[in-house]
C-alpha positions in Angstrom: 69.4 7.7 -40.6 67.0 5.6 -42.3 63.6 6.0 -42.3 61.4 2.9 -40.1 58.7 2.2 -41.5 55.6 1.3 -39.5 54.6 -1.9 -41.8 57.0 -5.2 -41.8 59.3 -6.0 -44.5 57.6 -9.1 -45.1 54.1 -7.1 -45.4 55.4 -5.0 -47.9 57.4 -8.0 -49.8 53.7 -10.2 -49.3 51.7 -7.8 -51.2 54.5 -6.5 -53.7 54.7 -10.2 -54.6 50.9 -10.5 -55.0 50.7 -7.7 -57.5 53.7 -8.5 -59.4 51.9 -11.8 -59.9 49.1 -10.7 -61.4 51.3 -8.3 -63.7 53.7 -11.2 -64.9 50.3 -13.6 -65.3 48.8 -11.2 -67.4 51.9 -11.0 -69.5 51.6 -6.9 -69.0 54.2 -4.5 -70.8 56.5 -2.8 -69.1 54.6 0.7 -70.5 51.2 -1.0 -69.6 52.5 -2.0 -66.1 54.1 1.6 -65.6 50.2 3.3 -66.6 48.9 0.4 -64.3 50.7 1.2 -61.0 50.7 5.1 -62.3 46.9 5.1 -62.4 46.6 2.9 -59.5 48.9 5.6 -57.4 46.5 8.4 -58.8 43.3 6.5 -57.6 44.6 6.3 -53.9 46.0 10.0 -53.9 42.7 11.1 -55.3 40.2 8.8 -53.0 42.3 9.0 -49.9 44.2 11.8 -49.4 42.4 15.1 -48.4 42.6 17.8 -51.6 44.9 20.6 -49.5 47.8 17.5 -49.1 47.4 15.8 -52.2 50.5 17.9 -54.3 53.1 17.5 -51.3 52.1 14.1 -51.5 52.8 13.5 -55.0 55.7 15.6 -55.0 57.2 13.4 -52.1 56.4 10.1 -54.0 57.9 11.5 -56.7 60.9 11.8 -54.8 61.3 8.7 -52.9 60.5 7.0 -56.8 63.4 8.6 -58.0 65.7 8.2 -55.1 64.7 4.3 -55.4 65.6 4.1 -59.0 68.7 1.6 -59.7 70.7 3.9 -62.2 73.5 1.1 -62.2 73.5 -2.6 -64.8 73.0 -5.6 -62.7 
């Protein structure tokens, strides 16, 4: 069963979009995007999330990253 999420589709797409924008404007590297979003992950695990969750958090970003990953050519 899939899991529902509690923000739209078209939220998630809205924002996505925005920052992908400013990546692609700023002709960024794939490495530099990668530490971008990486660092940017960090921030909000480290300024939002209390210290005692903060590992099972990473670990289950980690592994919804990984599960997302297209291993397949287009």
């Amino acid at each position: 069963m899939p899991i529902q999420s509690k923000y739209s589709s078209k939220q998630i797409e809205t924002i996505l979009d925005q920052v992908m924008d400013v990546l692609h404007d700023n002709e960024v590297s794939v490495d530099l995007s990668l530490m971008i979003l990486g660092n940017s992950i960090t921030h909000v695990i480290n300024s939002q999330v209390p210290t005692s969750q903060r590992k099972a958090i990473s670990d289950k970003f980690v592994k919804a990253l990984s599960a997302s990953i297209n291993l397949k050519d287009k």
